[in-house]
PDB file of N, CA, C and O in Angstrom:
ATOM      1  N   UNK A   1       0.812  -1.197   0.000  1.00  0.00           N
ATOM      2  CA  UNK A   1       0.000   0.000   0.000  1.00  0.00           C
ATOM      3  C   UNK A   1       0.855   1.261   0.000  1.00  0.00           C
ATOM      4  O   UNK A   1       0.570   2.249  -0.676  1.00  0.00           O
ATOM      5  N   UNK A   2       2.148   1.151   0.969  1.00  0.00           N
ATOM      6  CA  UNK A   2       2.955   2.200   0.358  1.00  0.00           C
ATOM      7  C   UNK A   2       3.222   2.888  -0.918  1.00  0.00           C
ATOM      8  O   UNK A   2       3.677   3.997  -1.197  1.00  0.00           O
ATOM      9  N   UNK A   3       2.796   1.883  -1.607  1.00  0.00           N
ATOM     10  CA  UNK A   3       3.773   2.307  -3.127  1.00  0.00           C
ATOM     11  C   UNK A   3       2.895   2.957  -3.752  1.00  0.00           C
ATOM     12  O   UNK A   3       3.247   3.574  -4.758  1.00  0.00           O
ATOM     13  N   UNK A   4       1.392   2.994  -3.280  1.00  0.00           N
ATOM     14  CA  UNK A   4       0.235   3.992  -4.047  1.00  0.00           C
ATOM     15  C   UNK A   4       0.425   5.394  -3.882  1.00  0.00           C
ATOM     16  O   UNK A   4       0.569   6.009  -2.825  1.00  0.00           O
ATOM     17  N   UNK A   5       0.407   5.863  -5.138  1.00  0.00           N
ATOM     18  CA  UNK A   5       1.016   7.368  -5.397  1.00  0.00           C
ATOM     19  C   UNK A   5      -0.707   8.118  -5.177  1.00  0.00           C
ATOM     20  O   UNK A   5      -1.734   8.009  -5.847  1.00  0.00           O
ATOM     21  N   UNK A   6      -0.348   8.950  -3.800  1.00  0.00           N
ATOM     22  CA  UNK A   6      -1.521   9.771  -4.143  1.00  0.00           C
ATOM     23  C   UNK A   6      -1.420  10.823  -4.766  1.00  0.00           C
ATOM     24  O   UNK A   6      -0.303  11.284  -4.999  1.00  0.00           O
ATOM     25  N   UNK A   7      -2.548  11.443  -5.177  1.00  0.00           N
ATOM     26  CA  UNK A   7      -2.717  13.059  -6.156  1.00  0.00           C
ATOM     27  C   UNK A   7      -3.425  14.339  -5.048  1.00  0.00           C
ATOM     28  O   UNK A   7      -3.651  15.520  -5.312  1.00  0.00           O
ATOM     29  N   UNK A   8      -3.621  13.686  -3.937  1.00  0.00           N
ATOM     30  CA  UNK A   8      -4.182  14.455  -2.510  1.00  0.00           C
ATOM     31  C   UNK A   8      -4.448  13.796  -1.399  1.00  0.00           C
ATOM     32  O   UNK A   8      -5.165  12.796  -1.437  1.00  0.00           O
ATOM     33  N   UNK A   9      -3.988  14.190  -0.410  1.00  0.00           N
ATOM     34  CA  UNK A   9      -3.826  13.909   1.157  1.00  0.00           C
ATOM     35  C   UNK A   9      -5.219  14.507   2.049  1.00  0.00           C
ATOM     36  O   UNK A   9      -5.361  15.719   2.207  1.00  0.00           O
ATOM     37  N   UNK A  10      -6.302  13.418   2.651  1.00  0.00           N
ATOM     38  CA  UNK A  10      -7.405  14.009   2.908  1.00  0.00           C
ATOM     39  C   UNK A  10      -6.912  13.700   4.948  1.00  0.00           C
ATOM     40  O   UNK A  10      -6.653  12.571   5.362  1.00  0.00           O
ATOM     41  N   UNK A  11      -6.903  14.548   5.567  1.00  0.00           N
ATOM     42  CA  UNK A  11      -6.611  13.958   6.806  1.00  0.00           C
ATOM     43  C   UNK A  11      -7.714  14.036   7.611  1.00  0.00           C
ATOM     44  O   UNK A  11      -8.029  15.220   7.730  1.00  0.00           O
ATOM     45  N   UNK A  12      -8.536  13.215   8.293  1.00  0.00           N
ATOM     46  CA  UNK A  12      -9.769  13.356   8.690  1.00  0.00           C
ATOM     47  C   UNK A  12      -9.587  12.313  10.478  1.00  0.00           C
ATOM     48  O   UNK A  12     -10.379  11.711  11.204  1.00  0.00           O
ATOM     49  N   UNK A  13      -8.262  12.570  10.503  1.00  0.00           N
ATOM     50  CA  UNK A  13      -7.887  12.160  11.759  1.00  0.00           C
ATOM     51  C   UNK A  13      -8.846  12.747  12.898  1.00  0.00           C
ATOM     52  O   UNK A  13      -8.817  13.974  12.992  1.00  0.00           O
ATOM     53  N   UNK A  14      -9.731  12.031  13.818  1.00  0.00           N
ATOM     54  CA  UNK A  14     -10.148  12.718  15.102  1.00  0.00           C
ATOM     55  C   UNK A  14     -11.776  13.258  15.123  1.00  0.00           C
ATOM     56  O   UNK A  14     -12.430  13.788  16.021  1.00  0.00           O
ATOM     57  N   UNK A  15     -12.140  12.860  13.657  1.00  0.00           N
ATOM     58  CA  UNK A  15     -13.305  13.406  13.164  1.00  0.00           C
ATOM     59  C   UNK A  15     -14.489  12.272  13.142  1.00  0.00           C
ATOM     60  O   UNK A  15     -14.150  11.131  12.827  1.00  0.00           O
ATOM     61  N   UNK A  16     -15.700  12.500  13.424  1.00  0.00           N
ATOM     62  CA  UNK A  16     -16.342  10.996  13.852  1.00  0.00           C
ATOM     63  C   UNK A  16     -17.127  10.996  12.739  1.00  0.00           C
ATOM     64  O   UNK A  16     -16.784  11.896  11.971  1.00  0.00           O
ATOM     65  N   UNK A  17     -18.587   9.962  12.110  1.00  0.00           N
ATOM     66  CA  UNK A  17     -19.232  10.031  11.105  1.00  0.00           C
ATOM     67  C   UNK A  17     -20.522  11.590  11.299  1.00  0.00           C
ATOM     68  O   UNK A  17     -20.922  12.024  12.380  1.00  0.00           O
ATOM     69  N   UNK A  18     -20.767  11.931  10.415  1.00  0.00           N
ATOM     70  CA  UNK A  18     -20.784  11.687   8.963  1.00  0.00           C
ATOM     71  C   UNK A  18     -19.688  12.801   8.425  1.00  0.00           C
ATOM     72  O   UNK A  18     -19.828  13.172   7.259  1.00  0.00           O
ATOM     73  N   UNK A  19     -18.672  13.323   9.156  1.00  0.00           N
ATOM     74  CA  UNK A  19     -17.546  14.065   8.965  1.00  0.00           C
ATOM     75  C   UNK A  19     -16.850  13.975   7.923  1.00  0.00           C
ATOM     76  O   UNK A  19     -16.817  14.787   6.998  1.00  0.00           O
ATOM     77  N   UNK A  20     -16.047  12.617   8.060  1.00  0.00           N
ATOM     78  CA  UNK A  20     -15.045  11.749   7.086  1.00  0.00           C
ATOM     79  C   UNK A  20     -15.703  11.575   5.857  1.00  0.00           C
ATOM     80  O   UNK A  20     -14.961  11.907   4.933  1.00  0.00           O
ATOM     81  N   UNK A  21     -16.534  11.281   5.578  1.00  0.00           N
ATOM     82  CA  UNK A  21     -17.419  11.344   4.080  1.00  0.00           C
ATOM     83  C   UNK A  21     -17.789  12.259   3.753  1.00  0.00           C
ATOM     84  O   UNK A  21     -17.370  12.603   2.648  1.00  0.00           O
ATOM     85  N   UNK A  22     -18.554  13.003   4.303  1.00  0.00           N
ATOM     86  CA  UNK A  22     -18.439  14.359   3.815  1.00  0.00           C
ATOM     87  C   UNK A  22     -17.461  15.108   3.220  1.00  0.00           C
ATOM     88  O   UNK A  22     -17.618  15.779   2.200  1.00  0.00           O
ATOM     89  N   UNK A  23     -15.937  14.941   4.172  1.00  0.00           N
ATOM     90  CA  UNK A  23     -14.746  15.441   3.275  1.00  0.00           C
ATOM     91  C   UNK A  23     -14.299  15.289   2.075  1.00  0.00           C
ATOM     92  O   UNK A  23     -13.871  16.034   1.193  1.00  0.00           O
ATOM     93  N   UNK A  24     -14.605  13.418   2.300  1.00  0.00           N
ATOM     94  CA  UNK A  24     -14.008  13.140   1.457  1.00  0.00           C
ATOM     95  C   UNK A  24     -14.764  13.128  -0.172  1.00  0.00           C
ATOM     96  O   UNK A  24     -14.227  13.063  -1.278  1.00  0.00           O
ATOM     97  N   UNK A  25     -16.098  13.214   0.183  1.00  0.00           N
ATOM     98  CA  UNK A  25     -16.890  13.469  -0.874  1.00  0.00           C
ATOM     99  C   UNK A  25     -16.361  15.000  -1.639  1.00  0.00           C
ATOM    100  O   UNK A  25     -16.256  15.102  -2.861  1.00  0.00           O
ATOM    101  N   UNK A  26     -16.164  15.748  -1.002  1.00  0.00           N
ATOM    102  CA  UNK A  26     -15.987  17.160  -1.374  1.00  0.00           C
ATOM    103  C   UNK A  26     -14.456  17.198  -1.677  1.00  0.00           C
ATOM    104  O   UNK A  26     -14.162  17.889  -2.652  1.00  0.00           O
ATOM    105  N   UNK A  27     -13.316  16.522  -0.956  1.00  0.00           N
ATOM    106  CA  UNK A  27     -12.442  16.303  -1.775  1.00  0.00           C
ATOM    107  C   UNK A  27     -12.202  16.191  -3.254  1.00  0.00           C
ATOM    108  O   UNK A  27     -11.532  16.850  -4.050  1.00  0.00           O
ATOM    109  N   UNK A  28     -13.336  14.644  -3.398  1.00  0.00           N
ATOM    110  CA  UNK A  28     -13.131  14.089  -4.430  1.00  0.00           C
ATOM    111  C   UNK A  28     -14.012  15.225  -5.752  1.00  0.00           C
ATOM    112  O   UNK A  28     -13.752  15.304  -6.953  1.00  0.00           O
ATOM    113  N   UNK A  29     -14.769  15.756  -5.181  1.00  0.00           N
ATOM    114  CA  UNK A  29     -15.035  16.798  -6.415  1.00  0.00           C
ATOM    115  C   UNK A  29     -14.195  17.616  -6.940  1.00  0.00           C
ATOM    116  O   UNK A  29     -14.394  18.278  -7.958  1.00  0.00           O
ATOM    117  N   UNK A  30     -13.081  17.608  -6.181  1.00  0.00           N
ATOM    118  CA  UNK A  30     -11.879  18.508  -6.645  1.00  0.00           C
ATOM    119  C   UNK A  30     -11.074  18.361  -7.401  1.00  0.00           C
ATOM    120  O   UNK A  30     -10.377  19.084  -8.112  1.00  0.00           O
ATOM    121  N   UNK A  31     -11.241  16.936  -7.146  1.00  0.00           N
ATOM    122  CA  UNK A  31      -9.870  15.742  -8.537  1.00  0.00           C
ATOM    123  C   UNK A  31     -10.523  15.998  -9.728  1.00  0.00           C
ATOM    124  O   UNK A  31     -11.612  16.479 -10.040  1.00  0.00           O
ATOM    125  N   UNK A  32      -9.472  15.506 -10.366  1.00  0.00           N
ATOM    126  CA  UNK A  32     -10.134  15.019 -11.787  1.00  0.00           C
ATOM    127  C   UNK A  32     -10.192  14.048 -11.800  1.00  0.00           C
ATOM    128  O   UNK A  32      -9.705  13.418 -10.862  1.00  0.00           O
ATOM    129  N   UNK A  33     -10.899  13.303 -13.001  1.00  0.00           N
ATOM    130  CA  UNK A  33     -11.227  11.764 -13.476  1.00  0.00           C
ATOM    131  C   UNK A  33      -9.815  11.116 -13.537  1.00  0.00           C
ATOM    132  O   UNK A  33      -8.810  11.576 -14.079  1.00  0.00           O
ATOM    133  N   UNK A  34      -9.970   9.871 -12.818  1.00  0.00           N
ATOM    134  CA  UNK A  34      -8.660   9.278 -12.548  1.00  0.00           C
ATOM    135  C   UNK A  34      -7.469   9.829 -11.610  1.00  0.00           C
ATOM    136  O   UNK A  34      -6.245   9.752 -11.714  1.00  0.00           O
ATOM    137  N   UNK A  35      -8.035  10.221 -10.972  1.00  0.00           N
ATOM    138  CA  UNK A  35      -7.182  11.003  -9.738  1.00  0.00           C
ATOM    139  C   UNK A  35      -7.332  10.338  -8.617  1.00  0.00           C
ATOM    140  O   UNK A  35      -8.456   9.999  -8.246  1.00  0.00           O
ATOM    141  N   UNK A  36      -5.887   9.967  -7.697  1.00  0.00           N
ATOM    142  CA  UNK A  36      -6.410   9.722  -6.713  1.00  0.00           C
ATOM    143  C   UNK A  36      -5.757   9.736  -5.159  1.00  0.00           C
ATOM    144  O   UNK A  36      -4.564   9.886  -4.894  1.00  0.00           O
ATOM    145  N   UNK A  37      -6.964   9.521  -4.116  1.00  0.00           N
ATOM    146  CA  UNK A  37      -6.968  10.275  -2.933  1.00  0.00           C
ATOM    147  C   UNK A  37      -6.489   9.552  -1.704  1.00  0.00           C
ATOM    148  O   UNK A  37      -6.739   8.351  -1.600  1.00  0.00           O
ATOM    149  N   UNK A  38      -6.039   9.977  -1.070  1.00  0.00           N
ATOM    150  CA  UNK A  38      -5.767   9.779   0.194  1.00  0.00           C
ATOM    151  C   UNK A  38      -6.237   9.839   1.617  1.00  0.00           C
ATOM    152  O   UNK A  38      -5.848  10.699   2.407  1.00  0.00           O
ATOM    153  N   UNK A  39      -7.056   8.925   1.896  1.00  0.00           N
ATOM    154  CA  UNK A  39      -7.702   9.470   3.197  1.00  0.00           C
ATOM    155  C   UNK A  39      -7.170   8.682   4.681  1.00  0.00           C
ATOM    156  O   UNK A  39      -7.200   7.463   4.849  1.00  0.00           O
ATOM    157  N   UNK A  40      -6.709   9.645   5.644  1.00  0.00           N
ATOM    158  CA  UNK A  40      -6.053   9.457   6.819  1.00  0.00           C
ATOM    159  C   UNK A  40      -7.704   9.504   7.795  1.00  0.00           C
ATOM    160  O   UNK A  40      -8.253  10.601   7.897  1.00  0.00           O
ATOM    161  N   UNK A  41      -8.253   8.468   8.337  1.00  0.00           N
ATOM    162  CA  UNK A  41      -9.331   8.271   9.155  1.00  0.00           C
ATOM    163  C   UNK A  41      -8.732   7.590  10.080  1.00  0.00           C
ATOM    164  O   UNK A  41      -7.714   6.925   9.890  1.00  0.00           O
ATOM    165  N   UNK A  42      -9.697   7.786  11.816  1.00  0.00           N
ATOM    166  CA  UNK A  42      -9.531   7.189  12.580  1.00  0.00           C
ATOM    167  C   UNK A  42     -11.159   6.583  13.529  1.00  0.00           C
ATOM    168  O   UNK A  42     -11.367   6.068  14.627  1.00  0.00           O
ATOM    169  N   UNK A  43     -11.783   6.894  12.678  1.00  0.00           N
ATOM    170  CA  UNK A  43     -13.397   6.957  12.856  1.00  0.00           C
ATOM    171  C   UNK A  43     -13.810   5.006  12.518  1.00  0.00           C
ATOM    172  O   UNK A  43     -14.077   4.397  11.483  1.00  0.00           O
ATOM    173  N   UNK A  44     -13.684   4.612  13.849  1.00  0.00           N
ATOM    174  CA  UNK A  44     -14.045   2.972  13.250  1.00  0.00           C
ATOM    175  C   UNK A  44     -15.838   2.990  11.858  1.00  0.00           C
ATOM    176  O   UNK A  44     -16.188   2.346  10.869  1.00  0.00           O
ATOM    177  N   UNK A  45     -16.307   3.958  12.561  1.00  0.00           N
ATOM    178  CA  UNK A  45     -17.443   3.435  11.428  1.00  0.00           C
ATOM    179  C   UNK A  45     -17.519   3.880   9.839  1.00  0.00           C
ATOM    180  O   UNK A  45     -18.437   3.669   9.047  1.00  0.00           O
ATOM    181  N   UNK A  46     -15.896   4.765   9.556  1.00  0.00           N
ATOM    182  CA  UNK A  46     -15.729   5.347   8.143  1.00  0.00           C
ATOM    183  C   UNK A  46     -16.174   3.729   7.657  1.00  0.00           C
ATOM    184  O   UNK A  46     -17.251   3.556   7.085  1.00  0.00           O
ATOM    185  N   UNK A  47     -15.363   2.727   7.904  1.00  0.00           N
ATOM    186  CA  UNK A  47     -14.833   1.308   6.897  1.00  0.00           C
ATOM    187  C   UNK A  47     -16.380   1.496   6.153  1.00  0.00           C
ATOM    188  O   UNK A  47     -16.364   1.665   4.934  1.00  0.00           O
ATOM    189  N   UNK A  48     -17.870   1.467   6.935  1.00  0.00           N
ATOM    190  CA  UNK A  48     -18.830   0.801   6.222  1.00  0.00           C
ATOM    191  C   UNK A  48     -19.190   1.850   5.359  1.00  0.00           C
ATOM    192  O   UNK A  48     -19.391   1.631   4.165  1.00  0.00           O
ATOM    193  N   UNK A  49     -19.321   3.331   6.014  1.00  0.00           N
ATOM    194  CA  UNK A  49     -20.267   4.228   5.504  1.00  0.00           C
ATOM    195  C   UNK A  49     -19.159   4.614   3.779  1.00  0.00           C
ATOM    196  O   UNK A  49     -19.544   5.135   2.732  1.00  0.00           O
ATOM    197  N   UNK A  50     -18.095   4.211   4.070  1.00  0.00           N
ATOM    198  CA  UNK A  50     -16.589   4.156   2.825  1.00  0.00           C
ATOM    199  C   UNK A  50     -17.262   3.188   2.154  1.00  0.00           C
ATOM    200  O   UNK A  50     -17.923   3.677   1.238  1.00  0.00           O
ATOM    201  N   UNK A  51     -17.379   1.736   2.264  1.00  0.00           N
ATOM    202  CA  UNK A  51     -17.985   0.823   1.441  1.00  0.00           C
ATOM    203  C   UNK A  51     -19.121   0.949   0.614  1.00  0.00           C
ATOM    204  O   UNK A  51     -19.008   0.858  -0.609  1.00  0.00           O
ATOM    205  N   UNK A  52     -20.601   1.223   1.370  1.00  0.00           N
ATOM    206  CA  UNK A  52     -21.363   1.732   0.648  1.00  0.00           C
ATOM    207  C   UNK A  52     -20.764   2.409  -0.589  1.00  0.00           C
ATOM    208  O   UNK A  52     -20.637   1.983  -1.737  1.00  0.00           O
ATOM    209  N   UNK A  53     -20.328   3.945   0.134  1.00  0.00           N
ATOM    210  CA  UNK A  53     -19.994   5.060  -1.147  1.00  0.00           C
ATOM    211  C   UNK A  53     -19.537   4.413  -2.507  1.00  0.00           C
ATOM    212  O   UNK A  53     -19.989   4.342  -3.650  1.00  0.00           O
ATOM    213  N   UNK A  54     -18.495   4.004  -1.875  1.00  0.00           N
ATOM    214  CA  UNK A  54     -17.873   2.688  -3.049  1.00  0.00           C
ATOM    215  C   UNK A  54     -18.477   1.798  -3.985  1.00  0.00           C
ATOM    216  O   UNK A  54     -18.124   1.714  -5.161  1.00  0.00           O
ATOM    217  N   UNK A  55     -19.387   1.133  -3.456  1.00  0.00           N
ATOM    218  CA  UNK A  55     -20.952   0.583  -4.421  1.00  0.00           C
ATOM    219  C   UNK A  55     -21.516   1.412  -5.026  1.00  0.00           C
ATOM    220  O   UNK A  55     -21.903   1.170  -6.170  1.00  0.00           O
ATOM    221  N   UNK A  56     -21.729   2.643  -4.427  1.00  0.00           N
ATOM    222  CA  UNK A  56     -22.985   3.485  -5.235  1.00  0.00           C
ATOM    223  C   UNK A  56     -22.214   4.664  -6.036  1.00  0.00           C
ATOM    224  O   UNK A  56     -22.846   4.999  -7.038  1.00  0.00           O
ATOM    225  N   UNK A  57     -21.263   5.223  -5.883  1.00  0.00           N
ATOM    226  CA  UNK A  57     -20.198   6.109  -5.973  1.00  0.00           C
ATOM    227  C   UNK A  57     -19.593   6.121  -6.999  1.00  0.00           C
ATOM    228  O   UNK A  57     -19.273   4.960  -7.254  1.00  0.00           O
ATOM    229  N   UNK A  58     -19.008   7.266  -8.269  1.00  0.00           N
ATOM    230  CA  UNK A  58     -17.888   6.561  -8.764  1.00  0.00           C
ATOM    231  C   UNK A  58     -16.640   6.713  -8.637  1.00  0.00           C
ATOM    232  O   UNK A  58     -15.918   7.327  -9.424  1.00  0.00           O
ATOM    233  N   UNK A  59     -16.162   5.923  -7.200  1.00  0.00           N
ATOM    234  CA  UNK A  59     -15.123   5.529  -6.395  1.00  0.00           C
ATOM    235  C   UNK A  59     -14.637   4.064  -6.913  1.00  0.00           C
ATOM    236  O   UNK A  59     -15.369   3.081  -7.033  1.00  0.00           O
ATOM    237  N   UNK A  60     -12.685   4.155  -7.308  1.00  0.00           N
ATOM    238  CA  UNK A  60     -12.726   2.498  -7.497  1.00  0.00           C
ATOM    239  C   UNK A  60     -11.753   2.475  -5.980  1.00  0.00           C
ATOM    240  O   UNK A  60     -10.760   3.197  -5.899  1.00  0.00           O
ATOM    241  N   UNK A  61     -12.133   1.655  -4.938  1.00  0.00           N
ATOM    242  CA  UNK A  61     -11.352   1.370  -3.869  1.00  0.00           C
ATOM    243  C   UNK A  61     -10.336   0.771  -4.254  1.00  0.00           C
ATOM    244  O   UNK A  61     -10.625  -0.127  -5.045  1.00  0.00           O
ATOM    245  N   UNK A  62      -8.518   0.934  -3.904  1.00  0.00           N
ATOM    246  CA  UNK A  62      -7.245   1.029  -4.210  1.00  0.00           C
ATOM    247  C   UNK A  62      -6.414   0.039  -3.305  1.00  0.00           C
ATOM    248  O   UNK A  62      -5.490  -0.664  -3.715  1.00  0.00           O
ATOM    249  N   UNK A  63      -6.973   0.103  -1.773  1.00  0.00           N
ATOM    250  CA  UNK A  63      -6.717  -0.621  -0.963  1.00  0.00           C
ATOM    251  C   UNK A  63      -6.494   0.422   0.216  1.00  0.00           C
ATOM    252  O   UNK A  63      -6.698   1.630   0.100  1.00  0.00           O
ATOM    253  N   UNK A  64      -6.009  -0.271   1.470  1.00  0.00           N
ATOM    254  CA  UNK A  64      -5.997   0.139   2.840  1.00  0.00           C
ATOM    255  C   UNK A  64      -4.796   0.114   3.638  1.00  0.00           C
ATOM    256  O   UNK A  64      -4.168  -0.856   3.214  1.00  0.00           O
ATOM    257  N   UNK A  65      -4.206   0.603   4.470  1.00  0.00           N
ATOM    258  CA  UNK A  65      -3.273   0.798   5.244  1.00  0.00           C
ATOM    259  C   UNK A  65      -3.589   0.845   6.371  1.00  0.00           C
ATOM    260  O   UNK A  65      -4.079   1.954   6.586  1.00  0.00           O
ATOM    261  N   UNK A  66      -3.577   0.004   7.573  1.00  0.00           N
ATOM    262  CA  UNK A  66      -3.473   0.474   9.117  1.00  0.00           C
ATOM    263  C   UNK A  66      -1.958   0.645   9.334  1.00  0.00           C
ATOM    264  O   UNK A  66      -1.085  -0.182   9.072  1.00  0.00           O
ATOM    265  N   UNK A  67      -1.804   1.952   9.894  1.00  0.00           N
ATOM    266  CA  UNK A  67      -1.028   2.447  10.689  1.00  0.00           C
ATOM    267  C   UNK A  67      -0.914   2.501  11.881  1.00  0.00           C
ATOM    268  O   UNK A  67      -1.896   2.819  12.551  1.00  0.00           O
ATOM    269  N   UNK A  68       0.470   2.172  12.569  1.00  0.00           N
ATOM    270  CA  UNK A  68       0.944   1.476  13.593  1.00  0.00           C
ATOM    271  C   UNK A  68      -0.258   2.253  15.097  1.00  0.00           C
ATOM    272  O   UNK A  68      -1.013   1.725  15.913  1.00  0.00           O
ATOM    273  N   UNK A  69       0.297   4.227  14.699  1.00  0.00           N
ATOM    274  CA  UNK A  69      -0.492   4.795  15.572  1.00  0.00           C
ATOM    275  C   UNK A  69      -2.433   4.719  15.707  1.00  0.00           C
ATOM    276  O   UNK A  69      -3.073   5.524  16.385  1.00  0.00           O
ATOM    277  N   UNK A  70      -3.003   3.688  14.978  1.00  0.00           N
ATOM    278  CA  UNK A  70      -4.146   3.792  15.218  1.00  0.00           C
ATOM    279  C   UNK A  70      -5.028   3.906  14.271  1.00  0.00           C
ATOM    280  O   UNK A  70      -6.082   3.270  14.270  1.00  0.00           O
ATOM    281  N   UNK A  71      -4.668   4.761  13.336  1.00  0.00           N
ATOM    282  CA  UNK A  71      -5.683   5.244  11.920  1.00  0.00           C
ATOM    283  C   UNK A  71      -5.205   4.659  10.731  1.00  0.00           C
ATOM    284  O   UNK A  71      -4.024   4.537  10.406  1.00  0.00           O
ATOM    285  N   UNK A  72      -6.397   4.236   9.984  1.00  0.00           N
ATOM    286  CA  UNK A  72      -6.691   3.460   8.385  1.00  0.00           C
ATOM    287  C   UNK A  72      -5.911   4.711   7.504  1.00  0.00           C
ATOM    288  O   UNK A  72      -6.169   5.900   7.692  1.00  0.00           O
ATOM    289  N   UNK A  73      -5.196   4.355   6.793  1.00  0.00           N
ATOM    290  CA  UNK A  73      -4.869   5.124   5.441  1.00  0.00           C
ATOM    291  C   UNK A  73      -5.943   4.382   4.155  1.00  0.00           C
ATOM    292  O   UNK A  73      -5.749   3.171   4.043  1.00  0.00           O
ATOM    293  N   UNK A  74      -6.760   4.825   3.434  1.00  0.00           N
ATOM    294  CA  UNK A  74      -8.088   4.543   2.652  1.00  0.00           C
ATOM    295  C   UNK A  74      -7.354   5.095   1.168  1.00  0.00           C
ATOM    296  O   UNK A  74      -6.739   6.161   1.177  1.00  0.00           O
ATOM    297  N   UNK A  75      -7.491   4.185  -0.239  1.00  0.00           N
ATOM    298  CA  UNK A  75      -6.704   5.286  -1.259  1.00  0.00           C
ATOM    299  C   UNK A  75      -7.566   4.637  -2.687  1.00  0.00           C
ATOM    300  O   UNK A  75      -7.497   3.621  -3.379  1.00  0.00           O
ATOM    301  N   UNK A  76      -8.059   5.385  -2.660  1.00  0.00           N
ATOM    302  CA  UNK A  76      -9.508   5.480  -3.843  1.00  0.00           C
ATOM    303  C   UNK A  76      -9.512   6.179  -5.173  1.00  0.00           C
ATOM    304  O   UNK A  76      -8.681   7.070  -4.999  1.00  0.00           O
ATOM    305  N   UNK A  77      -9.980   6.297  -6.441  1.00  0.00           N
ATOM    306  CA  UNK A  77      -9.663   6.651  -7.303  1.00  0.00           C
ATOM    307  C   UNK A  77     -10.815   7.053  -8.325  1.00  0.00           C
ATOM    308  O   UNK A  77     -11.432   6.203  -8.967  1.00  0.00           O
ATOM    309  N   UNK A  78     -11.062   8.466  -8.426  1.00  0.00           N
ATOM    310  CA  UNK A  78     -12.105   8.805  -9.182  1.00  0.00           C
ATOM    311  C   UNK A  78     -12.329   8.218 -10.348  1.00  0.00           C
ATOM    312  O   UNK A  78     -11.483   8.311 -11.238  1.00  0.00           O
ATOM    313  N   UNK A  79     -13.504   7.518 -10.538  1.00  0.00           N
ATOM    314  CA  UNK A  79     -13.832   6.961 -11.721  1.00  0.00           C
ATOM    315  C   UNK A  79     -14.841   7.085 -12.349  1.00  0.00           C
ATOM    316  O   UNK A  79     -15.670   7.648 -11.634  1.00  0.00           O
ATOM    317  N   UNK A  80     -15.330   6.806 -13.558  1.00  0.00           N
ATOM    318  CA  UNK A  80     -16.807   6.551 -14.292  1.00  0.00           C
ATOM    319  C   UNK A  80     -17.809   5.900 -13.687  1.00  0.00           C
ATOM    320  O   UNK A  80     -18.953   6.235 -13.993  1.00  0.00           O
ATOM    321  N   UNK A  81     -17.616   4.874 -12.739  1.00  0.00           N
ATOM    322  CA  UNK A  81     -18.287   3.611 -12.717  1.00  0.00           C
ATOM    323  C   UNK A  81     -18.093   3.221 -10.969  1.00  0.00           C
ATOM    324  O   UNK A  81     -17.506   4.017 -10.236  1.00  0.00           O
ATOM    325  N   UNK A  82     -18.500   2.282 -10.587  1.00  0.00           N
ATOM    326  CA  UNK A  82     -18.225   1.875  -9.331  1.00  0.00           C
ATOM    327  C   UNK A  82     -17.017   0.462  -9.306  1.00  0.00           C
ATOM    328  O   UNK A  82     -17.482  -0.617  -9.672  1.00  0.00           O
ATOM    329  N   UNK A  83     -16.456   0.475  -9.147  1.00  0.00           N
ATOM    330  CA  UNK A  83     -15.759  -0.778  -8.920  1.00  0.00           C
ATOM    331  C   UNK A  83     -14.858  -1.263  -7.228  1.00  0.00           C
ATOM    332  O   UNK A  83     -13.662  -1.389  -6.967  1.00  0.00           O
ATOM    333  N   UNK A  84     -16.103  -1.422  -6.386  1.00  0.00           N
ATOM    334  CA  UNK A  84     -15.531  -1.772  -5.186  1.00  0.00           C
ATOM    335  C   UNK A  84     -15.775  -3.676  -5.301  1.00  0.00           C
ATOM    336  O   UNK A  84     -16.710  -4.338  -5.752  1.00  0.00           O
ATOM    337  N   UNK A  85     -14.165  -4.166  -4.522  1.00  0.00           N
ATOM    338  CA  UNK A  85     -14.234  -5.116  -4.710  1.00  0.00           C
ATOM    339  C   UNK A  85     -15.061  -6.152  -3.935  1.00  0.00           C
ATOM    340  O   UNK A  85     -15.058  -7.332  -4.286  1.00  0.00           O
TER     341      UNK A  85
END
């Protein structure tokens, strides 16, 4: 998961739901198509309300990082279509 090059750093460390999606929704309006994001969460209930988005969204999920101190690194990629695995 290291080796995923992000195009923006979303840090949503400390922030509880519906916070973290919200950001990151408004992040992602900022990218362009095929751009992609970085999200630093520590909110255990991002994983589901992230999944959904991912189904319905056009988010392709990239993969995940837990970090040692506590919080998920999340790294997603604006797309046409939905492709969560």
């Amino acid at each position: 998961m290291d080796t995923i090059k992000s195009d923006k750093v979303l840090d949503t460390r400390g922030l509880t739901s519906p916070m973290p999606v919200r950001k990151m929704m408004h992040a992602l309006d900022s990218l362009s198509m095929g751009k992609t994001l970085e999200i630093w969460c520590s909110d255990p209930d991002f994983q589901e309300d992230f999944k959904e988005l991912c189904e319905t969204e056009c988010i392709r999920f990239l993969g995940r990082f837990d970090d040692p101190d506590g919080h998920a690194r999340y790294f997603i990629q604006k797309t046409t279509g939905n492709d969560y695995p």
